[in-house]
NUKOLZA-139173 format. One record per residue: residue number from 1; chain; x, y, z of N, C-alpha, C in turn. Coordinates in steps of 0.1 Angstrom, whole numbers, padded with zeros to 4 digits, m for minus. Example, Ala and Ser with C-alpha at 12.3 -4.5 7.8 and 13.67 -1.06 7.14 Angstrom:
R   pos   unit    n.px    n.py    n.pz   ca.px   ca.py   ca.pz    c.px    c.py    c.pz
R     1      A    0132   m0057    0078    0123   m0045    0078    0132   m0033    0078
R     2      A    0128   m0022    0071    0137   m0011    0071    0129    0000    0079
***
This chain:
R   pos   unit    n.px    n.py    n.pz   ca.px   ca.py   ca.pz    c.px    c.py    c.pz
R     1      A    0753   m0185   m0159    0764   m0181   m0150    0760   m0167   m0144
R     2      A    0762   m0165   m0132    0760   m0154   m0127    0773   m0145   m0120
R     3      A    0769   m0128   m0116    0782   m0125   m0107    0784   m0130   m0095
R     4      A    0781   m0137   m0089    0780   m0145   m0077    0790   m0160   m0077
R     5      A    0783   m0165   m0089    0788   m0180   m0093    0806   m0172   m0100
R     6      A    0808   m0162   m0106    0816   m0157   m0107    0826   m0154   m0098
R     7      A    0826   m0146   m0087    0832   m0147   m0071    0839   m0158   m0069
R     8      A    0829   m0167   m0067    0829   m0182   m0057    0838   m0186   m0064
R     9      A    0838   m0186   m0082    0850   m0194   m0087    0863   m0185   m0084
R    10      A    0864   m0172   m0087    0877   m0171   m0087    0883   m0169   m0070
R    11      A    0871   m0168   m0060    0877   m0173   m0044    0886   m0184   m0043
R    12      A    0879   m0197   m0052    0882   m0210   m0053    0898   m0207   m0057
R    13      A    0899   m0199   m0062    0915   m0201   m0070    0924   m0196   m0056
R    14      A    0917   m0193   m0047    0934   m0192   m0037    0930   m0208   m0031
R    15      A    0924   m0217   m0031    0928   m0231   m0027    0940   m0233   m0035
R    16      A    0945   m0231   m0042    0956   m0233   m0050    0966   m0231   m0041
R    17      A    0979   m0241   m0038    0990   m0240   m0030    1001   m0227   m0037
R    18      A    1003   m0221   m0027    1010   m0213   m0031    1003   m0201   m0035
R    19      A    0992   m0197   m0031    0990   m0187   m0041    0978   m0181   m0025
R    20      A    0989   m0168   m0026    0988   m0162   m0016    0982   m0146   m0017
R    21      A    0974   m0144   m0028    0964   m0136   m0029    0959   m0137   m0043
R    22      A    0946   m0134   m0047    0943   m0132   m0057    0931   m0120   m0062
R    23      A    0929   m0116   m0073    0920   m0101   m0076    0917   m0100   m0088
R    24      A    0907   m0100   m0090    0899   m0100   m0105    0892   m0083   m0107
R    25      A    0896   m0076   m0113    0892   m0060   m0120    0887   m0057   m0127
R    26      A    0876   m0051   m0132    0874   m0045   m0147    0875   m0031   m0147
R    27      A    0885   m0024   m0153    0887   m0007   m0153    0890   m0004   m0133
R    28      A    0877    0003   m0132    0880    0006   m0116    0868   m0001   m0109
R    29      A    0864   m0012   m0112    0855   m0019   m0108    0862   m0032   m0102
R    30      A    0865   m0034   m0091    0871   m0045   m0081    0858   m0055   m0082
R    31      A    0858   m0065   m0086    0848   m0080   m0090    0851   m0085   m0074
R    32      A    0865   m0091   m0075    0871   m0097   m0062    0880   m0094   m0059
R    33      A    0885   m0095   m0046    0897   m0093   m0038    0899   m0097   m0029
R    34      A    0909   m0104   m0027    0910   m0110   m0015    0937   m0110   m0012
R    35      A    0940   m0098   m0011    0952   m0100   m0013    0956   m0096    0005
R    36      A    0968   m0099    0007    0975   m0098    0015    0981   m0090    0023
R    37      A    0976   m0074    0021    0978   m0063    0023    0961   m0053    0021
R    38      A    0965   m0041    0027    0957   m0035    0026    0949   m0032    0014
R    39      A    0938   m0025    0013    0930   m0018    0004    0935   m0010   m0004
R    40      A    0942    0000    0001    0946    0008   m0003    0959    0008   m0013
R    41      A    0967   m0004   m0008    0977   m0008   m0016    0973   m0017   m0029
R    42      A    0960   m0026   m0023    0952   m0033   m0034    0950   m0024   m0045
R    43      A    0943   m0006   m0044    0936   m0002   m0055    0950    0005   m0059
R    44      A    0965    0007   m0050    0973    0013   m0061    0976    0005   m0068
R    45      A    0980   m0012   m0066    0981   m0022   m0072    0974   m0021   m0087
R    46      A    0960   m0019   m0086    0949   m0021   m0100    0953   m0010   m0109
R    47      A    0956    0000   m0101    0959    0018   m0111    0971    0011   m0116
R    48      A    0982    0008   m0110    0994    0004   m0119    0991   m0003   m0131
R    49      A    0984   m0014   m0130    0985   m0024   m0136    0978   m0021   m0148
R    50      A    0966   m0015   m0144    0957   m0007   m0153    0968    0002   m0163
R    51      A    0968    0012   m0159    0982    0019   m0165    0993    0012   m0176
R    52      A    0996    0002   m0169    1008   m0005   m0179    0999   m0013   m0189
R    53      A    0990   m0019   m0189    0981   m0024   m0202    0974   m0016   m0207
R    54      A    0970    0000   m0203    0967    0007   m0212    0979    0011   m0226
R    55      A    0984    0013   m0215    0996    0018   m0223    1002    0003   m0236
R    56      A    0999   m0005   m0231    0999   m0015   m0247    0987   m0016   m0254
R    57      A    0977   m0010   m0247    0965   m0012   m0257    0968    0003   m0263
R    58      A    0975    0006   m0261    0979    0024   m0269    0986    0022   m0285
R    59      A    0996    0013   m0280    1002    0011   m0295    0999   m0004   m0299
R    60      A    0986   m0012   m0297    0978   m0022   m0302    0991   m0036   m0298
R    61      A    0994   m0035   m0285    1003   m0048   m0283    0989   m0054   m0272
R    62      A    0987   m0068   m0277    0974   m0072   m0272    0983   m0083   m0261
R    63      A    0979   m0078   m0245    0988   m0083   m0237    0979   m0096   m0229
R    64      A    0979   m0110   m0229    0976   m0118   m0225    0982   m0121   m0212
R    65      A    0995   m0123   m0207    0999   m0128   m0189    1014   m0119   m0190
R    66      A    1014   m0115   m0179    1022   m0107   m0178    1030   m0113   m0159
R    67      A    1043   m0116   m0159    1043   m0125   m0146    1059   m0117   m0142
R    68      A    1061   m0110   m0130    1067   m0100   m0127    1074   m0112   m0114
R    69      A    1087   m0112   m0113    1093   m0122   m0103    1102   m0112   m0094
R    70      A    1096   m0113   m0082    1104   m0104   m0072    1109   m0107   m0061
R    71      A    1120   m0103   m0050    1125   m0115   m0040    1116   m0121   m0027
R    72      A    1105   m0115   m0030    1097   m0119   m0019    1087   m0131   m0027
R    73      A    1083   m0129   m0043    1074   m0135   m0047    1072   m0134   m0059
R    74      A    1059   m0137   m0067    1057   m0134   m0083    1041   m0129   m0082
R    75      A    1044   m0118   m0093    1030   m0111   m0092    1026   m0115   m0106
R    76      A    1018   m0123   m0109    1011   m0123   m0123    0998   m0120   m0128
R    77      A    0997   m0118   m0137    0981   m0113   m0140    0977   m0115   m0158
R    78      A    0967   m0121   m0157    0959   m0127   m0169    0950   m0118   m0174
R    79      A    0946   m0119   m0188    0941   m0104   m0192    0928   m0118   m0199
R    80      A    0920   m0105   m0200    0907   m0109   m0206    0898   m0100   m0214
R    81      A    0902   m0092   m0221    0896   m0081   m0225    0902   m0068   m0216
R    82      A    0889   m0063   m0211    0891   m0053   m0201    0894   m0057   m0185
R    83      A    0889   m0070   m0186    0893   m0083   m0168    0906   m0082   m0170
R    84      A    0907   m0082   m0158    0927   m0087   m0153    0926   m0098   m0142
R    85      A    0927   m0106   m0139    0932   m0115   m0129    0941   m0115   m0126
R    86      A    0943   m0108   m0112    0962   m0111   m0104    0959   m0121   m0097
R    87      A    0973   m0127   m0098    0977   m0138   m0088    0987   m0134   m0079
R    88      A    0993   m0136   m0065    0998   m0132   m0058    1007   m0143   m0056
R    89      A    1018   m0151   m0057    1024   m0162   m0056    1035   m0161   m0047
R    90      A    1034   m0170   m0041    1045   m0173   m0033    1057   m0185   m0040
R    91      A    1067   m0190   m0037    1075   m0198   m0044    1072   m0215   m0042
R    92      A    1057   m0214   m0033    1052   m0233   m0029    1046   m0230   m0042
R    93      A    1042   m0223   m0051    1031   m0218   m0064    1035   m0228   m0071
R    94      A    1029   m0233   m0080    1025   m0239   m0095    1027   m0225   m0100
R    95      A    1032   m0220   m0111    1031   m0207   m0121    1020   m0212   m0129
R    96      A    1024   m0223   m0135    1021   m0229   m0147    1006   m0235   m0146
R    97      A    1001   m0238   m0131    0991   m0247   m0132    0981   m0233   m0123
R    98      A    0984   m0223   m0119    0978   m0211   m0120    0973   m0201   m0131
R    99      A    0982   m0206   m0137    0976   m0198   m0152    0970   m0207   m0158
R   100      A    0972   m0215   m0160    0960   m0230   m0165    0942   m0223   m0166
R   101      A    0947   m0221   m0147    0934   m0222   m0138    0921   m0211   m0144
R   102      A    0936   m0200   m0144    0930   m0189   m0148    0925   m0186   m0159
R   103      A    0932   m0193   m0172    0923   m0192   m0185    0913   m0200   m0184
R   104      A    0912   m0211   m0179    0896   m0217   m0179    0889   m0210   m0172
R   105      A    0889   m0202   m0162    0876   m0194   m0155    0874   m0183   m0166
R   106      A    0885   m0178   m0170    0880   m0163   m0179    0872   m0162   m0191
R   107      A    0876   m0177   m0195    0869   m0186   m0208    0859   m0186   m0206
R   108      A    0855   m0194   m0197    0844   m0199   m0188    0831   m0184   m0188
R   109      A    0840   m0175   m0182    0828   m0167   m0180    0835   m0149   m0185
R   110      A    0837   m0155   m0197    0843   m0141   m0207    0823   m0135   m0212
R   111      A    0817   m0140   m0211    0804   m0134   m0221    0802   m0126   m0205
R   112      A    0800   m0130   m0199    0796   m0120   m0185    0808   m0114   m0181
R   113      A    0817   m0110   m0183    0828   m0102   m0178    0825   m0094   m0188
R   114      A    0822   m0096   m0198    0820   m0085   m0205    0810   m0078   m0204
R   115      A    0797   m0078   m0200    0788   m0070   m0196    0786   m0065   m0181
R   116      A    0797   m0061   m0173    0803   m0061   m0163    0805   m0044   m0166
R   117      A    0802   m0038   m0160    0808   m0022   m0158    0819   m0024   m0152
R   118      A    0831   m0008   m0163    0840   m0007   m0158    0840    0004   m0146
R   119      A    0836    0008   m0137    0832    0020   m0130    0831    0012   m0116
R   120      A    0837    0019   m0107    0834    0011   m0093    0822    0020   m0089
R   121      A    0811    0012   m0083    0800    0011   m0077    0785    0018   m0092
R   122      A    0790    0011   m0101    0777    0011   m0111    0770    0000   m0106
R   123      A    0761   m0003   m0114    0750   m0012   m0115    0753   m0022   m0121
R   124      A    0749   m0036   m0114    0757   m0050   m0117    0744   m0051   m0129
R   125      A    0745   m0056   m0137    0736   m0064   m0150    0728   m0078   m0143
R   126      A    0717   m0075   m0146    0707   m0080   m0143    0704   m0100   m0149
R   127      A    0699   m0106   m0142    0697   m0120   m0147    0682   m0118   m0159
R   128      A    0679   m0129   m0168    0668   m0130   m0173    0661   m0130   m0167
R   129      A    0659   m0133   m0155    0650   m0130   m0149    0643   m0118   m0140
R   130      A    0653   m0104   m0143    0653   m0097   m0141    0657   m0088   m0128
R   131      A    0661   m0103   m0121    0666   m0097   m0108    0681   m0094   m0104
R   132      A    0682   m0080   m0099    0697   m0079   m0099    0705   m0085   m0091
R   133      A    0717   m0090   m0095    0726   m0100   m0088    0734   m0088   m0074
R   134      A    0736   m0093   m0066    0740   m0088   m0056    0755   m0089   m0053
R   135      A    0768   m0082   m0051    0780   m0090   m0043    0780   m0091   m0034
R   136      A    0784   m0104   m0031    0787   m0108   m0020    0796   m0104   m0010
R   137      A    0801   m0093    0000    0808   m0090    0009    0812   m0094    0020
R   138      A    0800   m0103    0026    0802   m0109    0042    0811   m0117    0040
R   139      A    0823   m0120    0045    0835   m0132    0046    0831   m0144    0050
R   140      A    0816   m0145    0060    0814   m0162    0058    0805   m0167    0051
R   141      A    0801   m0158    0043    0792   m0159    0031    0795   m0163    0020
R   142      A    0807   m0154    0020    0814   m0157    0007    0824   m0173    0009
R   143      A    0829   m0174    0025    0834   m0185    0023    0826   m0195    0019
R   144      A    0814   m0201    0023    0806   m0206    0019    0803   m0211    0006
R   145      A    0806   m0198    0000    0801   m0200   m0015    0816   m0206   m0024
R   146      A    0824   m0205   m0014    0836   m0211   m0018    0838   m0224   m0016
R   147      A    0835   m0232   m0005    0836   m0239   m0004    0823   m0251   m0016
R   148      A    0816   m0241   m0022    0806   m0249   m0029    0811   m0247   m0042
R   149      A    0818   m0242   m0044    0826   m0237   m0054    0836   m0245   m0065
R   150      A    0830   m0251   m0077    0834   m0264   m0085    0847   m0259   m0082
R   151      A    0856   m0266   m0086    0874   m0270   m0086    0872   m0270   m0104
R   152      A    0881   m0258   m0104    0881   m0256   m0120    0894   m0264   m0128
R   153      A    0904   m0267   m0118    0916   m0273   m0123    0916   m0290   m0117
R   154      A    0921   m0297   m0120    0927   m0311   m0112    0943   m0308   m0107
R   155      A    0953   m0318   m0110    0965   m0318   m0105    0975   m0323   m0114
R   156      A    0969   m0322   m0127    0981   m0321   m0137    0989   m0319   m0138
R   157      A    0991   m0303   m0134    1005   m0298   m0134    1016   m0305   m0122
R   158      A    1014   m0314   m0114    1022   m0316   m0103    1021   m0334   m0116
R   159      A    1010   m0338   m0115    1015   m0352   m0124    1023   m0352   m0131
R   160      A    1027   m0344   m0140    1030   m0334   m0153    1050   m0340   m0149
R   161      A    1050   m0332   m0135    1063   m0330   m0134    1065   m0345   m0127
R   162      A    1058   m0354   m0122    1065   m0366   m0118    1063   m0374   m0130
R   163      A    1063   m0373   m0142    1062   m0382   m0151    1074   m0376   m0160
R   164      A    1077   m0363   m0161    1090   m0361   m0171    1098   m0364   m0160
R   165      A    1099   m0361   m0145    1110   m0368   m0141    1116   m0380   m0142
R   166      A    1104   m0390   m0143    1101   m0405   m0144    1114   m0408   m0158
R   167      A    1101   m0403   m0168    1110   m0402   m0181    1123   m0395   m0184
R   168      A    1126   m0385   m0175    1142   m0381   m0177    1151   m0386   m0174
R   169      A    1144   m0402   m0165    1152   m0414   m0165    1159   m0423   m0179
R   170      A    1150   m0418   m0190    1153   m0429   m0200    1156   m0421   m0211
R   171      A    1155   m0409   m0213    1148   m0399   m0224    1156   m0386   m0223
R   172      A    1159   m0379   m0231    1162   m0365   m0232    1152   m0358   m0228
R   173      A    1152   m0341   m0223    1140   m0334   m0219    1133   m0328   m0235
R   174      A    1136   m0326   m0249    1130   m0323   m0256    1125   m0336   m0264
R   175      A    1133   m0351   m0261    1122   m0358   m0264    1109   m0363   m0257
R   176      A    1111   m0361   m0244    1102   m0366   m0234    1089   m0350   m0245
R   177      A    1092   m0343   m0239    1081   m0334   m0241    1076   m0330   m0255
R   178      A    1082   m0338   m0265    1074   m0338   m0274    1069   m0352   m0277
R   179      A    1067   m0362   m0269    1064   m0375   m0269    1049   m0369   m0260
R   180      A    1048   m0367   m0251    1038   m0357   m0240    1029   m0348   m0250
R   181      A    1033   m0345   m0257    1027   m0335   m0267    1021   m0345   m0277
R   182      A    1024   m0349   m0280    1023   m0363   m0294    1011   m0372   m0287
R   183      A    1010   m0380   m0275    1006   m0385   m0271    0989   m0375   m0266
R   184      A    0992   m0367   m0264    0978   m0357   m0258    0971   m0354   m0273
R   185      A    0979   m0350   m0286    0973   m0350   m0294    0964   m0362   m0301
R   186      A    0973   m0370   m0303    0962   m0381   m0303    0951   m0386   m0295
R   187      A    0952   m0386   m0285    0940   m0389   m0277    0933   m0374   m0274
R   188      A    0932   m0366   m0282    0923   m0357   m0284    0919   m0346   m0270
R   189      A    0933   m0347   m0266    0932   m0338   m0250    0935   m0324   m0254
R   190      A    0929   m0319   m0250    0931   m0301   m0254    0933   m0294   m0244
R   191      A    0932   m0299   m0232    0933   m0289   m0219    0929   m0300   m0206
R   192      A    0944   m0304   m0205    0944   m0312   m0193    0941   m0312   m0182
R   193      A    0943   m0300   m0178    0936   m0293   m0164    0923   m0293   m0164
R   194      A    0913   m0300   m0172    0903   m0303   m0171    0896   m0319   m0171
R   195      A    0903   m0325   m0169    0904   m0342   m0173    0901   m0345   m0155
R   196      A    0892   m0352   m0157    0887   m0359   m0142    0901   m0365   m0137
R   197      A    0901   m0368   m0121    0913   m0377   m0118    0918   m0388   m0125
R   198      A    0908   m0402   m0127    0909   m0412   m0134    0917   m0409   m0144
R   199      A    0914   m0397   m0150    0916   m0397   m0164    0931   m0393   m0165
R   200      A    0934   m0385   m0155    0948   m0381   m0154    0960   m0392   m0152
R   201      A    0951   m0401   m0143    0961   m0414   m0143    0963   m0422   m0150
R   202      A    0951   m0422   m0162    0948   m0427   m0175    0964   m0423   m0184
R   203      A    0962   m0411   m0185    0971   m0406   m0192    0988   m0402   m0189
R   204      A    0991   m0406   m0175    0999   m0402   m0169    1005   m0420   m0174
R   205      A    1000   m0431   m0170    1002   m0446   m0174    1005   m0446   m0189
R   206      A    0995   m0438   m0199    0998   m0437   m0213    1012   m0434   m0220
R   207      A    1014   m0423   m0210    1032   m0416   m0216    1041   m0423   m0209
R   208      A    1040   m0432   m0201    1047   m0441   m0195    1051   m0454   m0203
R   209      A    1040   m0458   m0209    1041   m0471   m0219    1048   m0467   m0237
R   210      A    1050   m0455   m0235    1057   m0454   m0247    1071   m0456   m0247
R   211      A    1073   m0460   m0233    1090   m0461   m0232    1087   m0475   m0239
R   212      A    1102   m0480   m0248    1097   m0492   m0259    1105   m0506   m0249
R   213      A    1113   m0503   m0241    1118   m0515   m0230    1110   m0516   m0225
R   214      A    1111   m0530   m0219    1097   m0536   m0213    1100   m0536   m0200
R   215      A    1111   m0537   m0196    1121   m0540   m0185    1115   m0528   m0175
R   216      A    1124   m0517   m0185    1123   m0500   m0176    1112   m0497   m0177
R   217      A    1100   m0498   m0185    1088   m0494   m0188    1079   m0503   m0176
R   218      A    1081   m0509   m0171    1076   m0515   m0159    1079   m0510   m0145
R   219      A    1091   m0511   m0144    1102   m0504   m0134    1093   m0490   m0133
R   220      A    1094   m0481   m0144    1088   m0467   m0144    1073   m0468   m0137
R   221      A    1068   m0474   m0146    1054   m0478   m0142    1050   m0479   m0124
R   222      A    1058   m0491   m0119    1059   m0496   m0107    1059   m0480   m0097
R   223      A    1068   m0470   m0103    1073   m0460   m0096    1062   m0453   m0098
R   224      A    1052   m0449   m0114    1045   m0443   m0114    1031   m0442   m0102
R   225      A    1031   m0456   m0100    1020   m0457   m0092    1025   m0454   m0072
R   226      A    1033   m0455   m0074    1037   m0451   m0060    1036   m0440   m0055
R   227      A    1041   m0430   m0072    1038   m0416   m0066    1023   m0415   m0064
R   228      A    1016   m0415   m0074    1001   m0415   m0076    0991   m0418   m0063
R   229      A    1000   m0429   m0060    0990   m0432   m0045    0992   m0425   m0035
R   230      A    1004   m0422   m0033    1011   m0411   m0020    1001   m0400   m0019
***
C-alpha cells in the first residue's frame, strides 16, 4: 500500500450519499482534504479537533469516534492513533455505514499511517523500492485515481434497514436484532460491509427464513426481493 493508493481510498469515501466533505490528518500534516469550505476554516477545523483529543490523550481517555450533530449537519471523526478521519455529513448520510467505511480503511492502512509524519510539509516515507511517493494535488488526477479507487464498503447498511423493517412486521426490535446478530455469528460474518453483493442477498434471504411461519416467511421474502431488485 502506498500514500497515493491511500488518497484514492479515502477520496472514494465521499461517493458515499450524504457525505458532503471528508479529511484525513496526522498532527498538522493534512493526508487529504477535500471539505466544503475554505482552507482556512479546514485547518481551524484540524487545530480544534486536534486540541480536544489531545486533551483526552492527557488524562489517557483513548477516544475512538467522536460524532457532534448540529442544525445544519453531523461532524464526525474516527481516530487511528495519531490519524483522524472527519466526515462532513449531511442528513441523506448513513452515520452508521460511514463509520463502517471508515474503520476498514484505517485498518486497512494503520501500518502506513503510522509511518506518516506528523508535521505539515516533512518528507513522505519512501517505498522499498526507494522511491519517494509523491501527493497527489492536481483535481483531475486525483479524480482519476478515484474513480479507480476499490469501493471499500457494499450496501449493507441500507439492506440492514429493509430487513429489520421487513421483520418489524412479525418480531419485536430487540428480537429482530438479536436474531441478526445470532444469525451473522454463525455464519462466521465479522464485518458485513465487506461481503460481495451476492453475498449480502445471501444473507439478507437468511434472516428472512428464520421467521418460523411459512405463510409470512414467504410473503416477507416475496417483499424482500422487490426491494433488492429496485
Amino acid at each position: 500500500m502506498t500514500l497515493n493508493s491511500l488518497i484514492a481510498a479515502v477520496a472514494a469515501l465521499q461517493r458515499l450519499e450524504g457525505v458532503a466533505g471528508v479529511m484525513l490528518f496526522k498532527g498538522r500534516n493534512t493526508i487529504h482534504r477535500h471539505m466544503p469550505f475554505s482552507e482556512g476554516r479546514s485547518l481551524d477545523l484540524t487545530d480544534t479537533l486536534g486540541q480536544m483529543l489531545d486533551g483526552y490523550r492527557q488524562v489517557r481517555r483513548k477516544i475512538r469516534q467522536v460524532y457532534l450533530e448540529f442544525d445544519g449537519g453531523v461532524l464526525m471523526a474516527l481516530t487511528q492513533d495519531e490519524c483522524v478521519l472527519v466526515f462532513l455529513l449531511t442528513n441523506r448520510a448513513d452515520a452508521d455505514l460511514a463509520a463502517s467505511a471508515a474503520t476498514v480503511l484505517l485498518n486497512d492502512y494503520a501500518s502506513l499511517m503510522a509511518r506518516l509524519p506528523t508535521e505539515a510539509g516533512a518528507s513522505m516515507p519512501r517505498t522499498q523500492d526507494g522511491i519517494e511517493e509523491l501527493v497527489v494535488s492536481n483535481p483531475r488526477r486525483l479524480q482519476e485515481m478515484t474513480e479507480k479507487a476499490e469501493v471499500v464498503v457494499n450496501n449493507w447498511g441500507q439492506v440492514r434497514k429493509q430487513v429489520e423493517s421487513l421483520l418489524g412486521k412479525v418480531m419485536g426490535r430487540a428480537q429482530l436484532t438479536m436474531m441478526i446478530d445470532r444469525v451473522m455469528a454463525r455464519r462466521g460474518i465479522q464485518d458485513p460491509y465487506r461481503l460481495p453483493p451476492a453475498e449480502i442477498r445471501k444473507l439478507a434471504e437468511a434472516l428472512i427464513e428464520q421467521v418460523p411461519n411459512t405463510t409470512k416467511r414467504q410473503a416477507l421474502l416475496s417483499e424482500l426481493d422487490t426491494l433488492l431488485t429496485d
